[in-house]
Steps between C-alpha positions, in 0.01 A plus 500: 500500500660843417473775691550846273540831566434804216658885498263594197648846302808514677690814350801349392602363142474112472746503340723621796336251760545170290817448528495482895213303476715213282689492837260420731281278297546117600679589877297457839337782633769586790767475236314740263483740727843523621599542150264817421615636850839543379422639125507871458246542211180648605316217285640240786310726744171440386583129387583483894151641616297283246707166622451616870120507374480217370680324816196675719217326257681171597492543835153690466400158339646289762782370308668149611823618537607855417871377465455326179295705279727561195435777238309289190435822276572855505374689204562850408244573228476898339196726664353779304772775430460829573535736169678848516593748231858657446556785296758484269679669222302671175185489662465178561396244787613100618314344716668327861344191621507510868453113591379315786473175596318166627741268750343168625663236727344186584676276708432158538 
């Protein structure tokens, strides 16, 4: 049975957060966590709060034994961006994308 936990339109490019998330996927939950402690990115920060989430739906849930959940799936899908205009030269306008972010963790 997995117990998940879900930090919907996080502002943060997924693009920054899935690499940290390749190093916690697969470890126990205790394990996980001491390796986002020690990462300085501020993706790691709310990879931390959504595992410590998802580690208080376990024990919410009455979990067997907290000790052994492992990390199954994290999944860092894109959210809806965010579109702003930037003037630029002759006149003219580009478009920045502003993008957020959907993290899930289900351990199991």
């Amino acid at each position: 049975m997995a117990y998940e936990a879900l930090h919907r339109f996080a502002r943060i490019s997924p693009r920054k957060v899935r690499p940290i998330a390749d190093l916690i996927r697969g470890k126990f939950a205790d394990e996980a966590l001491d390796i986002l402690r020690y990462q300085p990115q501020r993706g790691a920060r709310m990879l931390e709060k959504v595992l410590r989430s998802a580690l208080a739906n376990a024990e919410d849930r009455r979990a067997p034994n907290l000790q052994t959940l492992m990390v199954v799936d994290v999944r860092v899908d894109p959210g809806p961006m965010f579109r702003r205009m930037r003037p630029r030269a002759r006149g003219m306008a580009t478009i920045i994308k502003k993008r957020m972010s959907h993290i899930r963790v289900a351990l199991d």
